[in-house]
Each structure stands twice: as structure tokens, then as C-alpha cells.
LOVEX-519223 format. One line per 4 residues: number of its first residue (from 1); their letters; for each residue x negated, y, z negated of C-alpha. Coordinates in steps of 0.02 Angstrom, whole numbers, plus 50000, padded with zeros to 5 digits. Layout:
BEGIN
NUM) a) X:Y:Z; ...
END
This chain:
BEGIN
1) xxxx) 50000:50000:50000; 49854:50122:49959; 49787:50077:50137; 49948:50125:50227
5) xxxx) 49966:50286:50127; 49782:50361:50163; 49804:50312:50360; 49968:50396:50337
9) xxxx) 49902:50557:50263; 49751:50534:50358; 49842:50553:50531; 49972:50686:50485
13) xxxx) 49822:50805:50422; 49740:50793:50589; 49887:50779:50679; 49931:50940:50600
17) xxxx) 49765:51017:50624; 49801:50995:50821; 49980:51062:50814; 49948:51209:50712
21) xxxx) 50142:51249:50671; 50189:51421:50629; 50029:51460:50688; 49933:51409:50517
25) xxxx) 49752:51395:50521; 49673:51225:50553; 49558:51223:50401; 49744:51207:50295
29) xxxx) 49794:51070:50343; 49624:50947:50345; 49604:51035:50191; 49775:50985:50095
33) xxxx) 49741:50817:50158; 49584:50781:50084; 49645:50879:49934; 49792:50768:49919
37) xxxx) 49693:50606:49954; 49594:50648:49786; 49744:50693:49683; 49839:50543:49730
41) xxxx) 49675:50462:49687; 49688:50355:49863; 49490:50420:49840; 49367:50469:49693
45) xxxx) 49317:50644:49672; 49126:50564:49672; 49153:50484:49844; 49234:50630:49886
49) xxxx) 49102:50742:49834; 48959:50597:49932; 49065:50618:50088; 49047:50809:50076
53) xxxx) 48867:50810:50028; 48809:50707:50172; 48898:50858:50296; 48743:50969:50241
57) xxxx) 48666:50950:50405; 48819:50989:50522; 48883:51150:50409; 48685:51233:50409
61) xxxx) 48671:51185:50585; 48874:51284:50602; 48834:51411:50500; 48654:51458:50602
65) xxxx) 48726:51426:50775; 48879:51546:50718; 48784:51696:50657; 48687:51692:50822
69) xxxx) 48828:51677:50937; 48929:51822:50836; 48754:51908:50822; 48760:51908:51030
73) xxxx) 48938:51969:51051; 48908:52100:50943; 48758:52177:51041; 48823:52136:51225
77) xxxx) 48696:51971:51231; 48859:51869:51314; 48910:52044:51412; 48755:52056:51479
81) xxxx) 48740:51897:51548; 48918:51880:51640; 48893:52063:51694; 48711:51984:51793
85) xxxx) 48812:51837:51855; 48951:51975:51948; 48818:52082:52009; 48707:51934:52077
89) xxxx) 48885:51857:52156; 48892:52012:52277; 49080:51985:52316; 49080:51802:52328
93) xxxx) 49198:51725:52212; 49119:51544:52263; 48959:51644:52199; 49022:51690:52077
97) xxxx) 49112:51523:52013; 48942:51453:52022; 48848:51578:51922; 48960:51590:51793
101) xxxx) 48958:51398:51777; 48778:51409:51777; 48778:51546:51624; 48905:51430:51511
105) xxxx) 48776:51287:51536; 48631:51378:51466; 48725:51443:51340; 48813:51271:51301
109) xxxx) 48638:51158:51299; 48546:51304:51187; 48661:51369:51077; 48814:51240:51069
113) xxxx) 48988:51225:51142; 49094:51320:51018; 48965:51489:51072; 49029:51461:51267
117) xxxx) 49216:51403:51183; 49221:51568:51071; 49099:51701:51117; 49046:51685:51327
121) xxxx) 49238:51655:51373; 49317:51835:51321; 49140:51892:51388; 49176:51821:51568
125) xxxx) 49346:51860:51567; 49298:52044:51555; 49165:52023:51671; 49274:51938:51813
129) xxxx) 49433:52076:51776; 49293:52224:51845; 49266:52118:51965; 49449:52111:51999
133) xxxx) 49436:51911:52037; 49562:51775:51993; 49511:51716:51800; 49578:51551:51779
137) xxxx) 49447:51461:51870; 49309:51563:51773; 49397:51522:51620; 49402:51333:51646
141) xxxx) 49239:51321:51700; 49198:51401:51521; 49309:51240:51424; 49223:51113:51550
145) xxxx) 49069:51135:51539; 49084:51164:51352; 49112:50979:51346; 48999:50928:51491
149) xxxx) 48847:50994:51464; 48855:50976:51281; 48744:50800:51284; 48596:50881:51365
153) xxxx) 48515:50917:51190; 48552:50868:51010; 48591:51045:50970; 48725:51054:51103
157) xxxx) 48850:50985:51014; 48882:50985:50824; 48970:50799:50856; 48807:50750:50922
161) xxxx) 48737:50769:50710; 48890:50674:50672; 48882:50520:50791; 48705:50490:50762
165) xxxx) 48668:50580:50578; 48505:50533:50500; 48453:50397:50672; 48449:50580:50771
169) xxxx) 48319:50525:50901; 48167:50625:50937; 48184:50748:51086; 48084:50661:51205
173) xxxx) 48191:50479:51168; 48353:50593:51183; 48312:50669:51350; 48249:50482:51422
177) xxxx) 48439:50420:51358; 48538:50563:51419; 48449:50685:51548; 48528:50575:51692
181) xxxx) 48703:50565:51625; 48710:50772:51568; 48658:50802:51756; 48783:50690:51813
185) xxxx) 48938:50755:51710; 48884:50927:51745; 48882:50925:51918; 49026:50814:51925
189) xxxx) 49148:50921:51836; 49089:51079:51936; 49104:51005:52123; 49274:50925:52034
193) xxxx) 49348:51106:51969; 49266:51190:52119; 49388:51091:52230; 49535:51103:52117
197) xxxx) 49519:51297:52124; 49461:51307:52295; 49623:51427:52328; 49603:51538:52202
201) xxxx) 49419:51550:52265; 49439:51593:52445; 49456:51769:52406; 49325:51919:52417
205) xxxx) 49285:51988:52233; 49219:52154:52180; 49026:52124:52145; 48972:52318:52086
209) xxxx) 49054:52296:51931; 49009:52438:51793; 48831:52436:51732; 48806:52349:51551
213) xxxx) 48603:52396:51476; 48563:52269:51345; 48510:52386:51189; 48356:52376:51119
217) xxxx) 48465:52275:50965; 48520:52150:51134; 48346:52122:51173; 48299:52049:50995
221) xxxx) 48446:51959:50983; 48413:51860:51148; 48237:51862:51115; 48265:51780:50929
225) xxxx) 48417:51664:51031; 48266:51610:51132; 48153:51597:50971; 48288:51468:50879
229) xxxx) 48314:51370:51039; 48105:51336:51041; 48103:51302:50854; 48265:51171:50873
233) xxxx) 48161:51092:51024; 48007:51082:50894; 48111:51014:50743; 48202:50879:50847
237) xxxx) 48033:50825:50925; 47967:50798:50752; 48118:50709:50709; 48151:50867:50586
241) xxxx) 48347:50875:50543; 48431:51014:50636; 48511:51102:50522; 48400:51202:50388
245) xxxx) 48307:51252:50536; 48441:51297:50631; 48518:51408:50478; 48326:51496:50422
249) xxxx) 48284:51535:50601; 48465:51620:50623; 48470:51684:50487; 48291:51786:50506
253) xxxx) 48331:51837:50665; 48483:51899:50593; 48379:52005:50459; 48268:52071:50599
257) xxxx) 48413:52137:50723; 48504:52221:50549; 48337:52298:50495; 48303:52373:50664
261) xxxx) 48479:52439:50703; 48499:52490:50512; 48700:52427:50508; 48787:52348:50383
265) xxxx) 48802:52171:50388; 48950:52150:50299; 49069:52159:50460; 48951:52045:50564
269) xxxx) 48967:51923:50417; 49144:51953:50394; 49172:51903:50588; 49107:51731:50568
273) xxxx) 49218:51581:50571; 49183:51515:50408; 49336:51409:50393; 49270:51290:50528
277) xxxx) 49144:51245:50371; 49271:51185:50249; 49384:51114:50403; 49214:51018:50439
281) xxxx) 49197:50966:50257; 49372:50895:50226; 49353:50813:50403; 49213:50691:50320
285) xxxx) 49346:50687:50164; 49469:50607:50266; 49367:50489:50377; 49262:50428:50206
289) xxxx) 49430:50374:50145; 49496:50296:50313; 49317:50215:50317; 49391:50132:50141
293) xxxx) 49540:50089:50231; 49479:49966:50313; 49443:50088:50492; 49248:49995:50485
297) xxxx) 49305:49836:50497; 49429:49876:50644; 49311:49952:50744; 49151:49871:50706
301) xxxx) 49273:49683:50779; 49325:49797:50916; 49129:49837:50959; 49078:49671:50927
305) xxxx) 49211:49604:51046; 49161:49698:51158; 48986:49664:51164; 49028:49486:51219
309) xxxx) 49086:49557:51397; 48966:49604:51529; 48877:49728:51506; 48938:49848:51642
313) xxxx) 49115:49820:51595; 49073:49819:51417; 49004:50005:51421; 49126:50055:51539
317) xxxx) 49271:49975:51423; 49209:50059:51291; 49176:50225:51361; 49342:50226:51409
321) xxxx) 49404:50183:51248; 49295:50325:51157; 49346:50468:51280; 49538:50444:51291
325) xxxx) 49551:50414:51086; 49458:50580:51061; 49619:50649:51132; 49733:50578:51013
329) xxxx) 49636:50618:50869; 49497:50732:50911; 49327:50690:50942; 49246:50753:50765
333) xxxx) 49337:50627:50648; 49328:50504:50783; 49129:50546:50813; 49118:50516:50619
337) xxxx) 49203:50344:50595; 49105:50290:50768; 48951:50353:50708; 48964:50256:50531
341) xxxx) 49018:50112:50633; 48874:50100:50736; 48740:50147:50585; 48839:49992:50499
345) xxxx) 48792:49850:50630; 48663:49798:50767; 48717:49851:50909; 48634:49869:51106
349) xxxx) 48560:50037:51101; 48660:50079:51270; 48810:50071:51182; 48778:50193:51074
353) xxxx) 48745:50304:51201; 48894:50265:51292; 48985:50298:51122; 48914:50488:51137
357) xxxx) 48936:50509:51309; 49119:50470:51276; 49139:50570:51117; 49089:50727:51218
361) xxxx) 49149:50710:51375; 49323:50652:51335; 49378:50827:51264; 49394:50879:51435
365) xxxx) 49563:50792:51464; 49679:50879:51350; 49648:51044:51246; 49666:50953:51076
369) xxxx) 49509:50850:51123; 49368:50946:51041; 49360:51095:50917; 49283:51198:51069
373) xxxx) 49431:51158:51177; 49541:51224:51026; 49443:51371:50988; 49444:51422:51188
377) xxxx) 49597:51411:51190; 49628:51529:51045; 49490:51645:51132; 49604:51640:51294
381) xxxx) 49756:51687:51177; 49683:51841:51111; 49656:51913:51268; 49812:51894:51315
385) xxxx) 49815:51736:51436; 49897:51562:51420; 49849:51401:51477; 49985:51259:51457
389) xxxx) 49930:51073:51356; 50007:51014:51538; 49897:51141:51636; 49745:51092:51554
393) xxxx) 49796:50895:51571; 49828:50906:51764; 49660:50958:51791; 49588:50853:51656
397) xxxx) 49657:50674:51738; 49571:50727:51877; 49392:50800:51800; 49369:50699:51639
401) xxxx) 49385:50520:51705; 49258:50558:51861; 49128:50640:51773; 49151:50498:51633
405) xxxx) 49107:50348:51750; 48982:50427:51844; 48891:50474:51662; 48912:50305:51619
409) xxxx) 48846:50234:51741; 48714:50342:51775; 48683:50288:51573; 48682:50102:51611
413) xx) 48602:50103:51799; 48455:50227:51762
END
């Protein structure tokens, strides 16, 4: 009976994360149900408090990776860069589409999804209304290759820390496992949205869009962006855990840009999304105490069926799996219990990579896949624009299950 009423509580706190009714922040409802798993006492309060603890990691390497991205909106960093990408495009909106996608994969692979999710899409939209183009493809491109391109590094993705935790591979060992699948998803998903928007692209755009100067406060930003991204490369080389370098490095290149422009940093701070840090927290809460429930067992049979199929079908079975379930229950919680699942068994070492492949890729079928997808979509809604769950899911049948094979298999077959 205690099993049946944490799955319950479990699934209606993340099922009312995604849903959101009345508009209520996310971090209220993960919260309450963690909260409410401890008083009902369907967990200890010292399991509760392990299961928080070992989230250190994932809310330094949040809170770093947010300061910087709110430190570059705030001094035109993301501006700057979609303002280059118009100007370069010189009135070609297939130009254009391609620069801009070019721009959301830097930003993705060094500074993480939710910075192209949250800060480079309102930046882009601005940047493509001067230039008087259509926005939705721009804006897609932002939520796609949020997901696709978010594999290329270990600091692309915060569910990258959570699928893999303290067996993070080195840098070199990451980029042997995934280089080949990143470039396939990438390139996959834009010739896939480039043809879905080929109507909307066949127009002429206006490429002398108003001049945007980076400030001398833009130039140390990007300059101390640059500085993290080496000192991340470093720290994952040395097989250095992400996050406390990821938060120091932030945060002094936060202290520098203050110092220099001599502002107060109380409204930069206050800016920051610091509920994704507690929505984080009770996230490993809620999958610690499905992880008593029994969610191990099912899913270490499930892999260990698996791995009796060949070993194409087996990857691609799995994959498949991975990608669509991140969809019903978002692909944090589900990057957790997979994650513990695979640290808790002997497993081929390709599936574990198909395991991530499919964790961040399969976001980009619905808009309830990934906390980027969410948080673009709330970007999107600020400025005044809509995309439908169906709009996004059209596009996503066709984008997320291409780009998903071909990364697979360019996993398995390289």
C-alpha cells in the first residue's frame, strides 16, 4: 500500500509540475510532493535529506550557468550575438535560419540548454522583428537545438550530471562516445526544421537591422563566458566535478563585471531563477522514494531484458523507450531513476550512451519534455507569442524520431 501511494503522489507532483494549473509555479508542486512524501513518512527525513545532498553537483553547476546567462542578457552578450547573425544574413532568411541555428548551438554546448531556452530566445526574437522576418522558425530552432546539441559536452545539459553523476567521463572519453551522434542530431534536426519551415523561409528579410555595440561591461562578460567554458573543459578532462567550478568561475566573473560597471547586484541576483534549485532538489526527493518503490527493480529487468536482444535492436529499443517516456514524465526525474539504474548494474557501455542520447534528444517531441522546452516556452509567452502542445508535437513526430535513429546509430555504428 505504501508503494502504490508514493507512485501515486509521485506522478501527480510531476504531472502537476507539467500542467502548471492556474498558472502556479513549477517548483510548488515537486515541492509539496516531496514535502508530503516525508510527512506521510512514505520516506525518512534522513533519506530525504541523502537524496538532496547528493544534488550538490547539479544546483552549483545551475546556480553558475544561471548567473552567467542572466549576467549576458543583462549587458547585451545574447543581443549582440543575434544582432551579428541579422547583419551577416544580408536579407536572406535561409541565412539567416542558419546563423541563428548556428548561435543557439554555441550557446547550447558552452553554456547549457536552459541559457538558449531562457536568455538567446527573447534575444532572437528581437533580433529577427528588426529584421522584420517570420519568428516562428527562429524560435523553434532556439527549443531544437536546445535539446540537440545539448550531448556535445557534459556541461551542455544539467541531465547529463544526473544520468551519469559521480561515473562523469573524462572529456576526451565523452567526446570519443558522443562527438558523432551530437553532429548527427544537430544536423538532422536543422535540415529537418529547415524543410518544415521552408515557406515561411522563402521570403527576403531586412538584414541592416539597428546597430547593437557590446559595452565595455559585454566584453568581460563574454570574455569571462569564454573563461568558464575553458575552465569546465579543464575540470571535466581531469575528471573534476562540474559544479564548484562551474559556480566559483561564475561567480568571479560575476564580481569582476559588478566591480567594473560599479552597479548593484541586488537586481541581477534578484533576476535569477532560483526556484529551478529547490524544483531540482525535490525532483531527487521524489525519484529517491520511487527508487524505494520498487522503480530499480522495474527498470533494471526491463534493461536486462533487453540486453538479451541484438544489439542493434537492443539500443534502438531502448532509445526509443528512453526518448518517448521523457515525454510523459520529463526527462530530469526520468534521467535520475535511469541514471541510478545504470550505476546499480553491469551494463554494455553503449547502452548507457544510448540511455543519454535518448534522455536529451527526446524533449524535442512535446514541450513538456525537458525543463528547457518548458522554460522556452514561458520565454515565448512573455513576449507575447504562443506556440500550441499540438504545434510543437506536429513538428516534433517529424524532428525527434529522425534525429533519434540517426544518433543512435551513429552511437552504435561509429
Amino acid at each position: 500500500m505504501a508503494h502504490a501511494f508514493i507512485w501515486i503522489i509521485s506522478g501527480l507532483s510531476i504531472a502537476l509540475m507539467l500542467i502548471r494549473p492556474f498558472k502556479t509555479p513549477e517548483v510548488l508542486w515537486t515541492s509539496a510532493g516531496a514535502v508530503l512524501l516525508c510527512l506521510l513518512h512514505l520516506i525518512t527525513l534522513r533519506v530525504a535529506s541523502r537524496a538532496v545532498s547528493e544534488g550538490m553537483d547539479v544546483y552549483l553547476f545551475l546556480t553558475g550557468m544561471m548567473l552567467l546567462a542572466e549576467l549576458g542578457k543583462v549587458n547585451g552578450v545574447f543581443a549582440w550575438l543575434a544582432n551579428i547573425a541579422v547583419k551577416w544574413a544580408k536579407g536572406s532568411e535561409h541565412r539567416l535560419f542558419a546563423l541563428i541555428y548556428a548561435v543557439g548551438t554555441v550557446v547550447t554546448i558552452f553554456m547549457s540548454n536552459d541559457a538558449t531556452a531562457v536568455v538567446l530566445t527573447p534575444a532572437v526574437l528581437a533580433a529577427v522583428k528588426r529584421a522584420k522576418a517570420e519568428p516562428l522558425p527562429y524560435l523553434l530552432s532556439c527549443a531544437l537545438i536546445a535539446n540537440a546539441a545539448s550531448f556535445v559536452l557534459p556541461i551542455s545539459n544539467p541531465a547529463n550530471l544526473v544520468v551519469f553523476n559521480s561515473t562523469m567521463p573524462p572529456l576526451l572519453q565523452w567526446l570519443r562516445m558522443f562527438a558523432a551522434p551530437s553532429l548527427a542530431a544537430i544536423v538532422i534536426t536543422y535540415l529537418a526544421l529547415r524543410w518544415y519551415s521552408r515557406k515561411q523561409l522563402m521570403e527576403t528579410c531586412n538584414g541592416s537591422t539597428a546597430e547593437v555595440q557590446l559595452s565595455r561591461s559585454g566584453k568581460i562578460t563574454l570574455a569571462g563566458i569564454l573563461g568558464v567554458a575553458f575552465v569546465l573543459l579543464v575540470a571535466s578532462a581531469l575528471k573534476v566535478d562540474l559544479g564548484l567550478p562551474t559556480c566559483l568561475a561564475a561567480t568571479g566573473v560575476g564580481i569582476v563585471v559588478v566591480a567594473q560597471s560599479r552597479k548593484d547586484p541586488f537586481p541581477l541576483i534578484r533576476e535569477i531563477s532560483w526556484g529551478v534549485l529547490p524544483l531540482v532538489a525535490s525532483l531527487f526527493v521524489i525519484v529517491e522514494a520511487v527508487k524505494s518503490a520498487g522503480a530499480l527493480s522495474v527498470l533494471r529487468d526491463s534493461f536486462e531484458r533487453i540486453l538479451e536482444m541484438p544489439h542493434l535492436v537492443a539500443s534502438l529499443g531502448l532509445g526509443a523507450a528512453i526518448a518517448f517516456g521523457t515525454d510523459l514524465v520529463n526527462n530530469l526525474p526520468l534521467g535520475l531513476i535511469s541514471g541510478a539504474t545504470l550505476r546499480s548494474m553491469t551494463l554494455q557501455p553503449i547502452l548507457a550512451r544510448v540511455v543519454l542520447i535518448a534522455i536529451d534528444l527526446g524533449p524535442n517531441l512535446s514541450i513538456t519534455g525537458s525543463l528547457a522546452t518548458i522554460l522556452w516556452l514561458i520565454a515565448i509567452r512573455r513576449e507575447g507569442l504562443h506556440v500550441s502542445a499540438w504545434q510543437f508535437f506536429k513538428l516534433g513526430m517529424i524532428i525527434m524520431p529522425i534525429s533519434l535513429l540517426c544518433a543512435i546509430l551513429a552511437a552504435v555504428l561509429i
